[in-house]
C-alpha positions as CSV (number, residue, x, y, z in Angstrom):
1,X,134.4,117.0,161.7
2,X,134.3,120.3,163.5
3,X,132.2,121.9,160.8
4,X,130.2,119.3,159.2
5,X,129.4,121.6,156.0
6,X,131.3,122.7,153.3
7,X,129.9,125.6,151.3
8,X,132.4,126.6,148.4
9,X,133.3,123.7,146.4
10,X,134.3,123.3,142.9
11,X,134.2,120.5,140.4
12,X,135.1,119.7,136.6
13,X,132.2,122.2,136.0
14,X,134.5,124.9,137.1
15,X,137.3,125.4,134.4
16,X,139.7,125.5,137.2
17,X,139.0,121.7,138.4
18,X,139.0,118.0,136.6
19,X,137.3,116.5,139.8
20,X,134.0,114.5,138.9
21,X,131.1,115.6,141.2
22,X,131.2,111.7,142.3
23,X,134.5,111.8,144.0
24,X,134.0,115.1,145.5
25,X,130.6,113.7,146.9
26,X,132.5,110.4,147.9
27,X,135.3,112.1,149.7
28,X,133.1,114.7,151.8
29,X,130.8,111.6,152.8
30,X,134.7,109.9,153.7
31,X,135.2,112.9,156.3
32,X,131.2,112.7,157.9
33,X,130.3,116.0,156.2
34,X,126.4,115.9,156.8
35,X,126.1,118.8,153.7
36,X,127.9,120.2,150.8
37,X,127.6,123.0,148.3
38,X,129.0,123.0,144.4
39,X,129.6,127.0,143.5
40,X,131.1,126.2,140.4
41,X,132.4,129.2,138.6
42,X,130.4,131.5,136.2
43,X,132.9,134.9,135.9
44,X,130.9,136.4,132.4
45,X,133.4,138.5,130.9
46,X,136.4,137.6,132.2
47,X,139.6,138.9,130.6
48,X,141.2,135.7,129.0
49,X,144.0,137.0,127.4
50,X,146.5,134.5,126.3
51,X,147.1,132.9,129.3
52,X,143.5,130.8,129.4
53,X,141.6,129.4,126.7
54,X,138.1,132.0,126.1
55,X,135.4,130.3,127.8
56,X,136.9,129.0,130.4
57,X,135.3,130.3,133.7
58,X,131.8,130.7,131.5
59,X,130.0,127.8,133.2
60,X,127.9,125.3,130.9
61,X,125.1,125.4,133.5
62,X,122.8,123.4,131.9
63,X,125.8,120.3,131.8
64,X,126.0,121.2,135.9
65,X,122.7,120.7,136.9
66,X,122.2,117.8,135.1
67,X,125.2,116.4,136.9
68,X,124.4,117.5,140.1
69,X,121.0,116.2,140.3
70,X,122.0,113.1,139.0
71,X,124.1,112.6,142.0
72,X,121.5,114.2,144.5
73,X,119.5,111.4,143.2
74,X,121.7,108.8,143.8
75,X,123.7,110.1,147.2
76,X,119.8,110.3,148.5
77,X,120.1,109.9,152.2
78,X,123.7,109.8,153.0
79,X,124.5,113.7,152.3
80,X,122.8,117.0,151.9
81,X,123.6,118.2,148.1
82,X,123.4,121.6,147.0
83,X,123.2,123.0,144.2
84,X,125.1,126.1,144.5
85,X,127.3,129.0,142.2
86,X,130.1,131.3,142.5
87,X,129.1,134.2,140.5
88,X,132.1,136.8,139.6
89,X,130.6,140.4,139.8
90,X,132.1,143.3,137.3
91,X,129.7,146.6,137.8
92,X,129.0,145.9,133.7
93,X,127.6,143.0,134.1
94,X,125.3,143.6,136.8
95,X,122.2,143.7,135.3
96,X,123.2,139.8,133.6
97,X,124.5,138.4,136.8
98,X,121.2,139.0,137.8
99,X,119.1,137.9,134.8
100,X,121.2,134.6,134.7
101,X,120.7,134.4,138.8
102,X,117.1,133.8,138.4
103,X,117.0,131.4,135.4
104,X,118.1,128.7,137.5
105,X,117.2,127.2,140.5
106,X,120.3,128.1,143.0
107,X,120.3,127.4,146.1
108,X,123.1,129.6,147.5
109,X,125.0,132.0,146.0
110,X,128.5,133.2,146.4
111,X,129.4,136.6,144.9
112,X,133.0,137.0,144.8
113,X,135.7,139.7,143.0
114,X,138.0,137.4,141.2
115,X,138.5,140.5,138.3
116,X,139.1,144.3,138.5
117,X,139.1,146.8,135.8
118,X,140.1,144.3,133.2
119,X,142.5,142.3,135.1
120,X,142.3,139.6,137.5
121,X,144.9,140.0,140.7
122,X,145.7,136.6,140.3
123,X,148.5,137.1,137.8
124,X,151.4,139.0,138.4
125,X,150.1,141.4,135.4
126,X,147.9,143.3,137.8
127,X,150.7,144.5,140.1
128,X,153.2,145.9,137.4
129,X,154.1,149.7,137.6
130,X,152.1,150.5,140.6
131,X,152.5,149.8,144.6
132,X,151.3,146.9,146.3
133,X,148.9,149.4,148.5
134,X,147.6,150.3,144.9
135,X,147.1,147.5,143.8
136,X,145.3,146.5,146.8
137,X,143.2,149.7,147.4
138,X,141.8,149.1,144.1
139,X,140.8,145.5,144.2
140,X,138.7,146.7,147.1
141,X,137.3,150.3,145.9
142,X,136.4,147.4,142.5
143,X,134.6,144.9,145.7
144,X,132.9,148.2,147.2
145,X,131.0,148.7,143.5
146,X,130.5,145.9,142.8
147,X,128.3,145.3,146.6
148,X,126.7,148.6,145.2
149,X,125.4,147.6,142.1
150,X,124.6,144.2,142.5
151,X,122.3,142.7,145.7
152,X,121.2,139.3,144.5
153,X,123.6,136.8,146.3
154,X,123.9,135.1,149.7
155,X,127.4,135.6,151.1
156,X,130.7,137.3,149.5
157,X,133.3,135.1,148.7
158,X,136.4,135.0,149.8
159,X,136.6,139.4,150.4
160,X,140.2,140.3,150.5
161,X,141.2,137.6,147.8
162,X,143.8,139.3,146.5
163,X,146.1,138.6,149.8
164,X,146.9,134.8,148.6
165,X,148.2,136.5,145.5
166,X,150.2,139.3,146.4
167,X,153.9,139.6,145.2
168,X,156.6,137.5,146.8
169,X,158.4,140.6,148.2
170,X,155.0,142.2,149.1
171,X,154.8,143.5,153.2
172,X,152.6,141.3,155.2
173,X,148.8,142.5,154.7
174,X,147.3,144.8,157.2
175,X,143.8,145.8,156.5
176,X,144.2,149.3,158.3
177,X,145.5,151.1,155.7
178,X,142.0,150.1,153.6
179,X,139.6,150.1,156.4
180,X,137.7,153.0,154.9
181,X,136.8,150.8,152.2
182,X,136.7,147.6,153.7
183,X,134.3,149.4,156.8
184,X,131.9,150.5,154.0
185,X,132.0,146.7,152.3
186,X,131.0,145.7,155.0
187,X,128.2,147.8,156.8
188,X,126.8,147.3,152.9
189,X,126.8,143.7,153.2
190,X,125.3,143.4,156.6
191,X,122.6,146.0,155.8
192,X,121.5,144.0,152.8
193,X,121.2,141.2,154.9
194,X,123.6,139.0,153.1
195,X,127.1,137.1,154.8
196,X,130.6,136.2,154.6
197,X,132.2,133.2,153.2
198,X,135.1,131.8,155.7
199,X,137.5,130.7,153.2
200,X,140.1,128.5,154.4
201,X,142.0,128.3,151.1
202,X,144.7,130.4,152.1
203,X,145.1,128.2,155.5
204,X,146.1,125.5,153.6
205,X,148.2,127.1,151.3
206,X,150.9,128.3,153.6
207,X,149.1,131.5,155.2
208,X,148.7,132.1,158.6
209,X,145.0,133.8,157.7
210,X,141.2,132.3,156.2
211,X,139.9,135.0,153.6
212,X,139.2,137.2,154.9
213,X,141.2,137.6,157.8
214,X,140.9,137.7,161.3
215,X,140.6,141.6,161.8
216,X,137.8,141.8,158.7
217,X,136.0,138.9,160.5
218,X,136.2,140.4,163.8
219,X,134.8,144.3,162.6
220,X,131.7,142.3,160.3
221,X,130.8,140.9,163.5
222,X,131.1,144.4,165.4
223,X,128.6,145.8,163.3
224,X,125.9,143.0,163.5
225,X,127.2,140.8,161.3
226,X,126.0,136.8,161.9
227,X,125.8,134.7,158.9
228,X,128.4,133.0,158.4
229,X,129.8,130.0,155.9
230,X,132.5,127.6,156.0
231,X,134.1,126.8,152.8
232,X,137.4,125.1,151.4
233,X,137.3,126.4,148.1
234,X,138.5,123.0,147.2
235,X,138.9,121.9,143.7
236,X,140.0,118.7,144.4
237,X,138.7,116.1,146.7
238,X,141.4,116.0,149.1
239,X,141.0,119.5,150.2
240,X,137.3,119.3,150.6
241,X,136.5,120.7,154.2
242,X,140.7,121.1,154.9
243,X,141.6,124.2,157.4
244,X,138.5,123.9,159.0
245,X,139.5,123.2,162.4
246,X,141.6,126.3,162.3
247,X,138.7,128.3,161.2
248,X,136.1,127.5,163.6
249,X,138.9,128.6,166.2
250,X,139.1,131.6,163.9
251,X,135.4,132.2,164.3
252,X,135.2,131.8,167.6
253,X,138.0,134.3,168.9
254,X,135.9,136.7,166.2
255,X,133.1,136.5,168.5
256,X,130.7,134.1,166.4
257,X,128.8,131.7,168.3
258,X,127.1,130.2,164.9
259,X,127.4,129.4,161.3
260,X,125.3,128.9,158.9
261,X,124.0,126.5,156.2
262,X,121.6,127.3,153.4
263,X,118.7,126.0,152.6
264,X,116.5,127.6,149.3
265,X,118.8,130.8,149.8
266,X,117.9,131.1,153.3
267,X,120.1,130.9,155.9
268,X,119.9,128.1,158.6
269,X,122.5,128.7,162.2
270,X,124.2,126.0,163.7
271,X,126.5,126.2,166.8
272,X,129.7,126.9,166.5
């Protein structure tokens, strides 16, 4: 396995998955990962609507860690476990992102922008009555407040999201026309000191580019940016650690020469 480390994973825990934390352990020991990450979803006020039952991406976190250190417990010595969250950010909620953030003990934390202004990009909801370019500049000005407002996380997840969801008939996604947003997202999240997640999601899933893409990867590392995460976003076991191979090339073409793995929310490199 090129990258030995898969740091966004989701199990039943997240209301987007049914996969017991057992088989996702099982299959990433299959493919000689040496370490993996849960970040199961916790989006507080998310806009159900009626296309998702309420409560759904609220995480029972309690039920998780229980879980998850029952099977640290018993995969002792055969893979790294770590106990891990995807937090959704919404400037509202900052100031509860960050109480809940320090009542348990997380070990890495994603902080992603799965929701703007009420509505979440990944129904076709979100782009009726406006451009594409709208729709996209504003899921990015939403990203730049919410790296304003809220500091407490590790890497961001998955930063130009919205791409796997654009409409069918949609141009191909250029970042130029948003780099005075995406620039600023950026120098903010390398002067906090925090990284990006290379999400390989979208590799898998018929586009060409990781999340984000190539030219976003290649200007954080312009400006100083070096920590780094590999993660599927897999919510089932056979994706676990999928597109990787692609993303390490990725990487290095960007410039990296490391990644990094977490330990007690502190980064750890590794060569590339």
């Amino acid at each position: 396995m090129s990258i030995p480390a898969d740091y966004h994973l989701h199990s039943c825990h997240s209301g987007d998955s049914e996969a017991p934390v057992r088989d996702m352990i099982t299959r990433a020991i299959s493919l000689g990962l040496d370490q993996m990450c849960f970040t199961e979803h916790m989006d507080m006020n998310y806009p159900y609507g009626s296309h998702l039952a309420p409560g759904t991406f609220h995480l029972d976190t309690d039920s998780y860690m229980k879980d998850f250190q029952t099977c640290r417990s018993a995969f002792d010595g055969r893979i790294g476990l770590h106990f891990g969250i995807e937090l959704g950010l919404q400037p509202q909620i900052a100031d509860r992102n960050s109480r809940y953030i320090r009542t348990y003990p997380f070990e890495f934390v994603i902080a992603s922008t799965h929701v703007c202004n009420g509505k979440d990009p990944y129904y076709p909801d979100y782009y009726k009555g406006r451009s594409t370019e709208s729709a996209i500049r504003e899921f990015f000005e939403c990203t730049l407040e919410n790296v304003i407002t809220f500091h407490d996380y590790d890497v961001y997840g998955h930063l130009d999201y919205i791409v796997r969801y654009l409409p069918k008939d949609a141009a191909p996604f250029s970042v130029t026309p948003y780099f005075d947003l995406v620039d600023e997202i950026l120098h903010r999240i390398v002067a906090g000191g925090k990284g990006l997640d290379l999400n390989t999601k979208a590799l898998y899933s018929g586009l060409a580019e990781p999340n984000p893409c190539t030219d976003i990867l290649k200007r954080y590392y312009e400006i100083g940016g070096r920590i780094l995460t590999f993660g599927s976003d897999a919510h089932s076991p056979e994706n676990i650690a999928r597109g990787f191979d692609s993303a390490r090339e990725i990487a290095l073409s960007c410039g990296f020469t490391r990644y990094c793995t977490f330990e007690n929310r502190t980064p750890v490199f590794h060569t590339l």
